[in-house]
TORMAR-377341 format. One line per field, with one value per atom (N, C-alpha, C): residue number from 1; atom name; x, y, z. Coordinates in pm, 1 decimal, decimal comma. Each point is the difference from the previous one (the first is absolute). Example, Ala and Ser with C-alpha at 12.3 -4.5 7.8 and 13.67 -1.06 7.14 Angstrom:
i <- 1 | 1 | 1 | 2 | 2 | 2
at <- N | CA | C | N | CA | C
xx <- 1319,0 | -89,0 | 90,0 | -35,0 | 82,0 | -77,0
yy <- -569,0 | 119,0 | 120,0 | 105,0 | 119,0 | 109,0
zz <- 780,0 | 0,0 | 0,0 | -72,0 | 6,0 | 73,0
***
This chain:
i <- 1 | 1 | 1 | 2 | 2 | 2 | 3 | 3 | 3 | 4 | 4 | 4 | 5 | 5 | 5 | 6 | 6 | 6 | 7 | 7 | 7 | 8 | 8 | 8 | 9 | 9 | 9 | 10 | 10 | 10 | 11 | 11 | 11 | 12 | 12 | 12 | 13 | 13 | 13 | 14 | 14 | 14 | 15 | 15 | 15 | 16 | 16 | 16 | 17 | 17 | 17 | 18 | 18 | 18 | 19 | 19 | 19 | 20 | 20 | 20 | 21 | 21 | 21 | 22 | 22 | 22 | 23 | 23 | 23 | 24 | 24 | 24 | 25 | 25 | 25 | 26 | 26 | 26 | 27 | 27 | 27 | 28 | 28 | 28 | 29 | 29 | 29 | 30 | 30 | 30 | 31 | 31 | 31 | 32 | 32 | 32 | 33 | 33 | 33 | 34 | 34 | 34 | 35 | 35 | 35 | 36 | 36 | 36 | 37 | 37 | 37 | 38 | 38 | 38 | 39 | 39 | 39 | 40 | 40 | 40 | 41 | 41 | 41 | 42 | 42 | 42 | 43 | 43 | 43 | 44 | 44 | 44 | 45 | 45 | 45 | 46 | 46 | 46 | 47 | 47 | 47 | 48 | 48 | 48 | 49 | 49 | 49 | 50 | 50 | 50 | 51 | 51 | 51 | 52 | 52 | 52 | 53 | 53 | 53 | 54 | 54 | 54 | 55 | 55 | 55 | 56 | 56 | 56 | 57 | 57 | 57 | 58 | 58 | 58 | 59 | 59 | 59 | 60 | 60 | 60 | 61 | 61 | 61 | 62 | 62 | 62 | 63 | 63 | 63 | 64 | 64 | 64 | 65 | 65 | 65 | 66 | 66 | 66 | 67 | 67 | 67 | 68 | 68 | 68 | 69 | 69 | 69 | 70 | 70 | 70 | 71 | 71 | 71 | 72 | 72 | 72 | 73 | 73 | 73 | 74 | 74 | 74 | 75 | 75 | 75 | 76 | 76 | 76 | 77 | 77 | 77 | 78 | 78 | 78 | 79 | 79 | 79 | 80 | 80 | 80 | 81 | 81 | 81 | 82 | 82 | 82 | 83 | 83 | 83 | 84 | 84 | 84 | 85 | 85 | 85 | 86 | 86 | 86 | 87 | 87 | 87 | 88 | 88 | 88 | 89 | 89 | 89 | 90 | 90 | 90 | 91 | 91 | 91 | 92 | 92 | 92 | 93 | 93 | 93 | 94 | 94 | 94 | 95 | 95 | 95 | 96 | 96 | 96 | 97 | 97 | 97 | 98 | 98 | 98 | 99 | 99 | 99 | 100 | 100 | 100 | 101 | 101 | 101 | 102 | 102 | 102 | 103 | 103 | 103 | 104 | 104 | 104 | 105 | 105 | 105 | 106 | 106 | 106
at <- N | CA | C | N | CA | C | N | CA | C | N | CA | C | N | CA | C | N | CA | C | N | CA | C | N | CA | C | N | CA | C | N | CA | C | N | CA | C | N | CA | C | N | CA | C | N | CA | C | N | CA | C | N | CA | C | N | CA | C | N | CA | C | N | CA | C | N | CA | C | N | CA | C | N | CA | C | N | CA | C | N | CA | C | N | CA | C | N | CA | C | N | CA | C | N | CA | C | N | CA | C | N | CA | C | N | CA | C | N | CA | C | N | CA | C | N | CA | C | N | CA | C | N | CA | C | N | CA | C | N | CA | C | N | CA | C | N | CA | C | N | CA | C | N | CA | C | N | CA | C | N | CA | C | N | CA | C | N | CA | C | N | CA | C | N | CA | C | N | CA | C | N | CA | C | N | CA | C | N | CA | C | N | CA | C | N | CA | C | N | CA | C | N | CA | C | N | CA | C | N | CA | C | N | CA | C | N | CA | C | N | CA | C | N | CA | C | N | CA | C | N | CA | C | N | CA | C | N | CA | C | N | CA | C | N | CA | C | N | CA | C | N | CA | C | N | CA | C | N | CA | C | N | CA | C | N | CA | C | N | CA | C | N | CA | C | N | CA | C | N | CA | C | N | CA | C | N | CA | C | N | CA | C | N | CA | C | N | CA | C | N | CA | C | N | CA | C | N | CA | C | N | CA | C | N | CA | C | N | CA | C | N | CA | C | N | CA | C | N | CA | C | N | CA | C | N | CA | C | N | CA | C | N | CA | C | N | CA | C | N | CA | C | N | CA | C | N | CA | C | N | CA | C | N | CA | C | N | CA | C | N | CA | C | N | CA | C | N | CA | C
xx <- 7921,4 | -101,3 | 64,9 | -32,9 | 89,9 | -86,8 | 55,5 | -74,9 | -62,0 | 79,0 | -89,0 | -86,2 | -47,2 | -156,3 | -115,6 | 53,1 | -120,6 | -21,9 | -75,0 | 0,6 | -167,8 | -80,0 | -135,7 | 19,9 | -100,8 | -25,2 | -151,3 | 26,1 | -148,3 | 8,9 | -82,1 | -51,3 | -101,9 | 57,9 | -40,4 | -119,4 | -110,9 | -75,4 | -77,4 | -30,3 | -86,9 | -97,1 | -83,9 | -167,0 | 2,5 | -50,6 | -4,2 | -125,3 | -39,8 | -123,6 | 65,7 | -31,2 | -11,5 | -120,7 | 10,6 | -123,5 | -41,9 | -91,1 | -5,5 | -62,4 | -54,3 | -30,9 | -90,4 | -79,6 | -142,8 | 45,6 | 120,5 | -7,1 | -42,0 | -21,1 | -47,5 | 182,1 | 7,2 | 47,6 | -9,1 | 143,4 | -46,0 | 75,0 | -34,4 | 138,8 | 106,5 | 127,3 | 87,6 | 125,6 | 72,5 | 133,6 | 140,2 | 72,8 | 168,8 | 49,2 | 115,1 | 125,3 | 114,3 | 17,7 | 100,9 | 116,1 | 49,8 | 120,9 | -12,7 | 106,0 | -15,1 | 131,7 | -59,5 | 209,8 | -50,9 | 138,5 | 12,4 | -83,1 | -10,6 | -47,3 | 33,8 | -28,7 | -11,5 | -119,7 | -30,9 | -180,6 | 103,8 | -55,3 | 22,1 | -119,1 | -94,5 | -129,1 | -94,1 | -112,1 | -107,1 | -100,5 | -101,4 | -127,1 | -133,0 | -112,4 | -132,8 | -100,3 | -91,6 | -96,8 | -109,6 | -106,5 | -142,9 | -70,5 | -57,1 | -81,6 | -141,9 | -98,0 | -125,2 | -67,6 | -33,9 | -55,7 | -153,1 | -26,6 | -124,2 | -107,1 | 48,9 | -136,4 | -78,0 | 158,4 | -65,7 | 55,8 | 94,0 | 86,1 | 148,3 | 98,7 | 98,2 | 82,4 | 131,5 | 105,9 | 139,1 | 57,3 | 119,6 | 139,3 | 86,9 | 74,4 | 147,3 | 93,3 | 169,8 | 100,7 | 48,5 | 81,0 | 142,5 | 106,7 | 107,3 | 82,6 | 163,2 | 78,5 | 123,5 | 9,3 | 109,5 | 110,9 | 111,6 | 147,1 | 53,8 | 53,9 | 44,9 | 111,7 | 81,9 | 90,5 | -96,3 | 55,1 | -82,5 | 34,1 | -149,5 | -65,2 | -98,0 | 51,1 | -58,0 | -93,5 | -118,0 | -118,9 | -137,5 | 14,4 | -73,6 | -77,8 | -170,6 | -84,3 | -110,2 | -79,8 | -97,8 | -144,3 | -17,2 | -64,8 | 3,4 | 135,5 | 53,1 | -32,2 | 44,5 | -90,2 | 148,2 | 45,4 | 68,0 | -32,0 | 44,5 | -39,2 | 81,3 | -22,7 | 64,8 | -69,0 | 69,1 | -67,4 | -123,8 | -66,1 | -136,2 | -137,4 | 85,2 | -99,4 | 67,4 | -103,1 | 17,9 | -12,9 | 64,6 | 62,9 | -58,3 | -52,5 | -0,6 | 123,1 | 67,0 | 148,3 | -110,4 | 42,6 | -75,9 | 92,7 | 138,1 | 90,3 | 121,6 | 116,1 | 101,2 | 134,9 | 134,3 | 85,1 | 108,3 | 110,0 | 130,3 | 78,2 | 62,7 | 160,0 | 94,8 | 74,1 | 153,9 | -61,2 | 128,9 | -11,7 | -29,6 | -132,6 | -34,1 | 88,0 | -1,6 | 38,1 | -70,9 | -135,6 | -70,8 | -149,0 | -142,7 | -84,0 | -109,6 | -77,7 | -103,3 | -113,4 | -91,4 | -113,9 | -63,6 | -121,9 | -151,7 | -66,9 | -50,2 | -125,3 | -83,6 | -152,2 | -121,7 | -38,3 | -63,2 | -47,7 | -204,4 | -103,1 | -77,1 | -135,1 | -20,9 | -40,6 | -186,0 | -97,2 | -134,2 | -67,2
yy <- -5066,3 | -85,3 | -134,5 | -44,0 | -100,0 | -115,9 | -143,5 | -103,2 | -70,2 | -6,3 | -83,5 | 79,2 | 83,3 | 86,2 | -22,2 | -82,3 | -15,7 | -133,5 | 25,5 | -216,0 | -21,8 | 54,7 | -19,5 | -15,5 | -85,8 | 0,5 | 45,0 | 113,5 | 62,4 | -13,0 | 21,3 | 22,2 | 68,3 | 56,2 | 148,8 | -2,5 | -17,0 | -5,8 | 83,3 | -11,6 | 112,6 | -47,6 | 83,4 | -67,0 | 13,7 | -126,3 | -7,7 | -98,7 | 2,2 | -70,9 | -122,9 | -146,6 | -74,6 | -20,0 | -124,5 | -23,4 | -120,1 | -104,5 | -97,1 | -99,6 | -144,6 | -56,6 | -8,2 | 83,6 | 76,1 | 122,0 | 56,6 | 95,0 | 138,3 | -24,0 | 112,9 | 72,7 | 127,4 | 50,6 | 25,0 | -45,8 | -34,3 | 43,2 | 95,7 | 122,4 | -144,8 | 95,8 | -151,6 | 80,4 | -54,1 | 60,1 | -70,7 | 60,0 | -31,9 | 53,8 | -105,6 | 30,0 | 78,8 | 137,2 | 42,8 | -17,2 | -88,3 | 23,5 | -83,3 | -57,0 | -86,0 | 30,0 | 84,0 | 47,3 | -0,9 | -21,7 | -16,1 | 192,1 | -66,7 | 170,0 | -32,5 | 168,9 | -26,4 | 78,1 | -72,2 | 101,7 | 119,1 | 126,7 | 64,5 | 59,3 | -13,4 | 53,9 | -63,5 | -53,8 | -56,6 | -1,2 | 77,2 | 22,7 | -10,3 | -47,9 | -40,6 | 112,2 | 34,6 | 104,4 | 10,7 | -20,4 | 5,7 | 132,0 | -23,2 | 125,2 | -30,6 | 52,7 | -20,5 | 105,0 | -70,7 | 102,2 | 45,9 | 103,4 | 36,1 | -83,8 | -146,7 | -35,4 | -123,6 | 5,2 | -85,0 | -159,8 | 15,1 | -111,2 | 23,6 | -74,9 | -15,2 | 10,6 | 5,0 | 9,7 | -34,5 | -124,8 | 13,5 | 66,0 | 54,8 | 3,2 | -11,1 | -46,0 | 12,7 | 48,9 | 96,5 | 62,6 | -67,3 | -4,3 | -71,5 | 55,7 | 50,7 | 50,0 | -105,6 | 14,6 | -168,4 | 105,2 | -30,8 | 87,1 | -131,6 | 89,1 | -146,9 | 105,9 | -88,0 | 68,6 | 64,6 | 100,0 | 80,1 | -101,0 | 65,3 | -74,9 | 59,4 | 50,1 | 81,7 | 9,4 | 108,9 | -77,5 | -70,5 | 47,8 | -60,6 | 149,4 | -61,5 | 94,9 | 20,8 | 82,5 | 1,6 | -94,3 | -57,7 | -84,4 | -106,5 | -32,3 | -169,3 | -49,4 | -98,7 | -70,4 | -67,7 | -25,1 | -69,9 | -128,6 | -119,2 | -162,2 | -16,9 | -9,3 | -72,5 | -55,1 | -110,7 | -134,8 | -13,8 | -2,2 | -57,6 | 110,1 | 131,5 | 121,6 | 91,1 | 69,0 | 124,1 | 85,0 | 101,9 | 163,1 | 99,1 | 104,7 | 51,5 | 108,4 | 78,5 | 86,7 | 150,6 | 22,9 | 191,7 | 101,0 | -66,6 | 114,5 | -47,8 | 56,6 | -87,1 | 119,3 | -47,6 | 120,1 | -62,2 | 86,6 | -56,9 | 13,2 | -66,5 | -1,9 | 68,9 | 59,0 | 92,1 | -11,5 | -34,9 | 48,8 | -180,3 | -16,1 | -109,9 | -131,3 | 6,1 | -81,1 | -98,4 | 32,1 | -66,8 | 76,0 | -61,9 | 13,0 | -23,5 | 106,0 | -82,7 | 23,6 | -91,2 | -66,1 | 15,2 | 139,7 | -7,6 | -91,7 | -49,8 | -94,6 | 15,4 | -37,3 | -37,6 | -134,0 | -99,2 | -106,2 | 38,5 | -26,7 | 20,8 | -145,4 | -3,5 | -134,6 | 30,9 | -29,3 | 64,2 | -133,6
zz <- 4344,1 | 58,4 | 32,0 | 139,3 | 10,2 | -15,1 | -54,8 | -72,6 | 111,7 | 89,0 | 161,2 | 37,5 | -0,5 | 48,0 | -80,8 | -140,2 | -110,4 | 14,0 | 93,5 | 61,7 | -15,3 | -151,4 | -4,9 | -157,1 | -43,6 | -203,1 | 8,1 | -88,8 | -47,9 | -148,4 | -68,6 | -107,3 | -79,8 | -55,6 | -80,8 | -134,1 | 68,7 | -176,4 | -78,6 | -91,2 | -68,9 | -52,8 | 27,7 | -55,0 | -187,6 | -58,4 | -156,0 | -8,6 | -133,8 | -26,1 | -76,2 | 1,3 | -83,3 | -83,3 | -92,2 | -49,5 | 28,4 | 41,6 | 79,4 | -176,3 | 58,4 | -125,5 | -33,4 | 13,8 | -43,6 | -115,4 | 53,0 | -81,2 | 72,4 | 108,4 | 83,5 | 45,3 | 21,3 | 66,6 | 196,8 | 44,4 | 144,2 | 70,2 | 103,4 | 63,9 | 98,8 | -8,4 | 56,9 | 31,5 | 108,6 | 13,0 | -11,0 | -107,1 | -42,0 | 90,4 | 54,3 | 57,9 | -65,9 | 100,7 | -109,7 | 76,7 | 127,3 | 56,5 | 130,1 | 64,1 | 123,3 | 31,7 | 100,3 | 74,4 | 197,5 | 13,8 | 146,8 | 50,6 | 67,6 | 125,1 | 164,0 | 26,0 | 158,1 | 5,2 | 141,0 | 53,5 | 106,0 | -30,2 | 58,0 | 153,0 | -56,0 | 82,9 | -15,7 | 60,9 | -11,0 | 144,5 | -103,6 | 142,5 | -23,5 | 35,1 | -19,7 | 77,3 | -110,2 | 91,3 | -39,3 | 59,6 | -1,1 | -61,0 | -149,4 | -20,5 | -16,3 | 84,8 | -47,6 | -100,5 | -103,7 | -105,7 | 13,3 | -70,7 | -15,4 | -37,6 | -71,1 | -64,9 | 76,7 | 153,1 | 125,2 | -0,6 | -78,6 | -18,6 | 93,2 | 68,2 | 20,2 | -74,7 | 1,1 | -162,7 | 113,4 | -1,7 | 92,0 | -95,7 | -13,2 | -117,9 | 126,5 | -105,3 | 71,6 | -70,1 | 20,4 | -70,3 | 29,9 | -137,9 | 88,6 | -111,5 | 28,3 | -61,4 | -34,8 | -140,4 | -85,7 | -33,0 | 51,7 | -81,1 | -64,2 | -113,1 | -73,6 | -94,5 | -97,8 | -59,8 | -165,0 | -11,9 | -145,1 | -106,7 | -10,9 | -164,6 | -45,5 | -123,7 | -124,1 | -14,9 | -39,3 | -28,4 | 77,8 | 126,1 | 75,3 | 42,1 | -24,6 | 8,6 | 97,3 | 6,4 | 119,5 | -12,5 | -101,2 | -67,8 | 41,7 | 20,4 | 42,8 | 94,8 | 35,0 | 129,0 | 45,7 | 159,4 | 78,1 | 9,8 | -0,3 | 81,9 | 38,6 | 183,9 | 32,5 | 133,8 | 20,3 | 108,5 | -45,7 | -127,4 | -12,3 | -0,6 | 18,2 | 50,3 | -159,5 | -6,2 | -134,5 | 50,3 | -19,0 | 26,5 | -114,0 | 32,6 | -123,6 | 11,3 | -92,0 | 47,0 | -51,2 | 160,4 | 29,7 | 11,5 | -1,0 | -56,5 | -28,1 | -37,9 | -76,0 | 62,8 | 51,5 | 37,3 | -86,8 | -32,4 | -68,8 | 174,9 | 11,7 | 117,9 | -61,2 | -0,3 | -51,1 | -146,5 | -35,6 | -164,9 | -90,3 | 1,1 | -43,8 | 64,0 | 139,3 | 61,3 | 80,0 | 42,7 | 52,5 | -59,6 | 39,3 | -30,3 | 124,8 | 39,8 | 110,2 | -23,3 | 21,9 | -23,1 | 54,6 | 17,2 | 134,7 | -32,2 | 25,4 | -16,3 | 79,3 | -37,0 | 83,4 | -48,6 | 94,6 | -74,7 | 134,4 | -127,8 | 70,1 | 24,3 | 121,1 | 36,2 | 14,7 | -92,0 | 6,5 | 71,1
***
C-alpha cells in the first residue's frame, strides 16, 4: 500500500457507555484508532421508505492499512460525518483493510 494514496484521517470508534454525574449510565463513543486512509468509492442514493419518509444515505469505501480488531459494530469519522462499517475486507495477507460504510442522513 503506497503511503501517498492515504491522503485522508479517519477514525475508528466503538460504541461504550459511560456514567455521567448523576450516576446515570449514558451510551457514548471511544476512539479506538486514527490512521491515514484513502476513499476509494463514494455515491449518494435516494431511498423512499414505506412509512413515507425520505432516507438520503451515501455509501463510501475507506482503504487504509490493517488493524486488528476492527468490527461491524464500529462506526467511521471522518470530515465531521459518521459512517456506520457494513462490511470489513482484509487486502493480501493482513496488509491492508477496507472499509464499506453507509452514513445515513434522516
Amino acid at each position: 500500500m503506497r503511503a501517498g494514496k492515504l491522503d485522508r484521517v479517519i477514525t475508528i470508534e466503538r460504541a461504550t457507555t459511560v456514567i455521567d454525574d448523576a450516576g446515570t449510565p449514558q451510551p457514548s463513543w471511544a476512539t479506538i484508532a486514527t490512521l491515514r486512509a484513502q476513499i476509494v468509492k463514494q455515491s449518494a442514493d435516494e431511498f423512499i421508505r414505506s412509512e413515507g419518509g425520505g432516507t438520503s444515505e451515501t455509501a463510501i469505501v475507506f482503504r487504509t492499512r490493517y488493524l486488528e480488531g476492527v468490527r461491524l459494530d464500529d462506526r467511521v469519522t471522518y470530515d465531521g460525518a459518521s459512517f456506520d462499517v457494513k462490511e470489513l475486507k482484509e487486502i493480501g495477507r493482513r496488509r491492508g483493510l477496507e472499509l464499506r460504510c453507509i452514513a445515513r442522513v434522516f
